[in-house]
N, C-alpha and C positions, 0 to 999 in steps of 0.2 A: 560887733563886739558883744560876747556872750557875758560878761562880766561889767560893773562900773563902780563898784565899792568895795575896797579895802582898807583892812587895817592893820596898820605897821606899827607891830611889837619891836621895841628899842629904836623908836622913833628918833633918838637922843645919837644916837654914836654912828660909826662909820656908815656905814652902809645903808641905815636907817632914814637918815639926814639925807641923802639921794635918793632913796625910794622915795618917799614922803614929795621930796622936789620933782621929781622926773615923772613920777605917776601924778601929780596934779596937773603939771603943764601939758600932758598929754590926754584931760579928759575926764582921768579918774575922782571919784570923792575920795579923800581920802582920812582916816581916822587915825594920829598919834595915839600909840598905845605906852605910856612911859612909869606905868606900875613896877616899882622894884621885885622882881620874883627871888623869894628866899625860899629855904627851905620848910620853913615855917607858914609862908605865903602862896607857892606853887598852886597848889591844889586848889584855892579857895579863887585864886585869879586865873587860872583854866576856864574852871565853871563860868567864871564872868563874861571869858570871851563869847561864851556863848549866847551873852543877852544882847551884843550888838546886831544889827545887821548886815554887815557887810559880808559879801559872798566870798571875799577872797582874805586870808589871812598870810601876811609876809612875815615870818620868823626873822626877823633881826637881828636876834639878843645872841649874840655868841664872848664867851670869857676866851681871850688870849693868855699865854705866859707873857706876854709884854705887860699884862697893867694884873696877872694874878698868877702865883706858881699854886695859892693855896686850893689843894684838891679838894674840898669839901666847896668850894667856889667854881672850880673847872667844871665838875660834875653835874654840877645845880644848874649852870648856864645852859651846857653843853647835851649833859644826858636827860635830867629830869625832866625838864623843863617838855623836850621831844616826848618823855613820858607820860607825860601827865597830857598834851596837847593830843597825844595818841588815845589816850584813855575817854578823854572827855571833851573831845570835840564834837561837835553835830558832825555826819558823814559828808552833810550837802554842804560844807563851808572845804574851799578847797584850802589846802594850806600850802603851800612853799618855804621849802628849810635850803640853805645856803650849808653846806660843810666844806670840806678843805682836802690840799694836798699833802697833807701833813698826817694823813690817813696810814700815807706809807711813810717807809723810814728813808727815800734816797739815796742807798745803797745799790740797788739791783741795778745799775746801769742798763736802763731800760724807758720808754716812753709807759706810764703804766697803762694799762688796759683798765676799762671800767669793772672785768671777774674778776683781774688778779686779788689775789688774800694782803686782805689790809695786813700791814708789820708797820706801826708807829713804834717812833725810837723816844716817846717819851706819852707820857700821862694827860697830857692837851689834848695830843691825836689820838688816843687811847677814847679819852670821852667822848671827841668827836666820831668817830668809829661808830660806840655803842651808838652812838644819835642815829646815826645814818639807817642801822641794821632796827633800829625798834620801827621808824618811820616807814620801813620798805614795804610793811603788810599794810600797811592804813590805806584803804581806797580815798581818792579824790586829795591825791600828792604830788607833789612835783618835789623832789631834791637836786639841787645843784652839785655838783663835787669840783671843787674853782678853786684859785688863789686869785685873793682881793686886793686893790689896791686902789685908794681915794684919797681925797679930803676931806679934813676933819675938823670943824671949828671947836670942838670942845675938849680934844687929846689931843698930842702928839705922841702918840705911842706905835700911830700905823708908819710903814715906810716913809711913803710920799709926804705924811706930813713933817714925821721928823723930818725929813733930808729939808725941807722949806725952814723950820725953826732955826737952821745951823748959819752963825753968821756970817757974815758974808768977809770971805777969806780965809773962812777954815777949813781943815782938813778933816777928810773922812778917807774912810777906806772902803773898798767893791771888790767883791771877793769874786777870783774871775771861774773859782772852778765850781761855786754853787747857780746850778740850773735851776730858771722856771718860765713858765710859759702862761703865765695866769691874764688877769682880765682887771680893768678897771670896774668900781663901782657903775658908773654911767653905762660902760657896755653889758652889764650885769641886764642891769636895769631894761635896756635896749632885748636884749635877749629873753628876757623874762616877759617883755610884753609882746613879741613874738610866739611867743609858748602859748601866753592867752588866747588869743587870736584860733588855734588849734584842738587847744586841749581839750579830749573828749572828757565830759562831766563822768564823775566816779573811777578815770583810769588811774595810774598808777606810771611815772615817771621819773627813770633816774636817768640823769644824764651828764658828760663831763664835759665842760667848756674850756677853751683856750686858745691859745694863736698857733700856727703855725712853725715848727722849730723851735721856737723860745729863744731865750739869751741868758747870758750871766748877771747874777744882781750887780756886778759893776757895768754893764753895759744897760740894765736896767737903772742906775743912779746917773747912769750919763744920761740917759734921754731925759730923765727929770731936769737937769742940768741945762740940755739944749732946750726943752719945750717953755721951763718957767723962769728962761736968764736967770736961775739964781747964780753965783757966782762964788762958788763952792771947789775945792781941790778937791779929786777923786783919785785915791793912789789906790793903784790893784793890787791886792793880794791874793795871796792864794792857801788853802788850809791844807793838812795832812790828807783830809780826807775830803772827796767827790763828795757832793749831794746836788743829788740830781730829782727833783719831782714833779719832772714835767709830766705832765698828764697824756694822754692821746683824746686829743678832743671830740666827738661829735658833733658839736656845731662849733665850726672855727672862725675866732674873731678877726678883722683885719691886724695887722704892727702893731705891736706895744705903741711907738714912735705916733702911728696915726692914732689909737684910739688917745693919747695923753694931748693929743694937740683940740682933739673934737670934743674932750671932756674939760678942755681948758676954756675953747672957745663956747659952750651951751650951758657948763654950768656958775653960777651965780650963786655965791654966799645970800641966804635971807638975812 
């Protein structure tokens, strides 16, 4: 193992809260990095990253339209932040940025390919876009291009945890004609340490992960349903319009169904 310390910027929120877990139990030291980056702060907490030691830095921090629509917040989490991380990293510290399927708009009734031309259908994907394309020239990168989905002791703003907060004999709705094919945090995680394992120092790595086929986010709220007994109504609907942004993966993960069962059973609230 060519690498054994890391530090996880947005140590606090989805994703972060698993790396932080899943890379300690497997070895790694790992550093909580949970400096609020603003606009006014960016620049000054780049530079800092680079008085720590750790050879590996996990980008966390990513702004959703669930917990922000405001774009001067989208942007900061989303764009600057890769900006500034690009501008002012050491080369020799490798970084790992997570971006989304939301890249594209869901329209093309299509599995997308990793060339196809990003078309986000709103100002999230718009940022996350810019992120991806600033980070592409930085040697000693890995970007992911995934859809997430975890646990989260401190929001319920991601899927999985909302669907858990809903009480038990309500109703929800799963919407049978929107497609995805994404990945849990834990198999994120599983995969990312994979990569380590490989990664030639100073290369340059984009890659898209997901399972096989995919499913509808109602047949995605069903497995949450079977894997965590909640005890939840799930009525299917369906909208005017397709969206579809399953990915074509690269390295493909086992079932939705399985990875929620093996992220149920390994991981453990601190």
């Amino acid at each position: 193992m060519r690498y054994k310390q890391i530090l996880v910027l947005g140590a606090n929120g989805m994703l972060g809260q698993m790396t932080v877990y899943f890379f300690r139990r497997v070895g790694y030291k790992v550093i909580p990095f949970n400096e609020k980056f603003t606009t006014s702060t960016i620049s000054l907490l780049a530079n800092q990253i680079n008085d720590y030691e750790a050879s590996i830095i996990i980008n966390c921090i990513g702004k959703i339209p669930q917990k922000s629509t405001n774009e001067i917040d989208l942007v900061t989490a989303n764009t600057l932040l890769p900006l500034e991380l690009a501008r002012k990293l050491k080369n020799d510290h490798l970084l790992i940025h997570p971006s989304t399927d939301c890249v594209f708009s869901g329209y093309n009734n299509i599995f997308y390919p990793k060339n196809y031309e990003v078309n986000p259908k709103d100002f999230y994907g718009m940022s996350k876009a810019w992120g991806e394309f600033i980070l592409t020239s930085r040697p000693n990168t890995i970007i992911t291009r995934v859809s997430l989905i975890g646990p989260d002791k401190n929001s319920e703003k991601g899927l999985l945890q909302w669907f858990l907060s809903q009480q038990s004999g309500s109703t929800i709705s799963g919407f049978t004609n929107h497609y995805w094919n994404g990945i849990t945090t834990y198999e994120w995680c599983k995969q990312i340490e994979s990569l380590l394992n490989t990664f030639v120092p100073m290369d340059r790595k984009f890659i898209q992960l997901g399972f096989y086929n995919g499913c509808s986010k109602f047949e995605l709220l069903s497995c949450f349903k079977e894997v965590y007994k909640h005890d939840v109504n799930i009525v299917p609907m369906s909208t005017g319009q397709i969206v579809d942004r399953r990915l074509e993966p690269e390295l493909i993960s086992p079932d939705i169904q399985q990875q929620l069962i093996e992220m149920k059973t390994e991981y453990k609230y601190e």
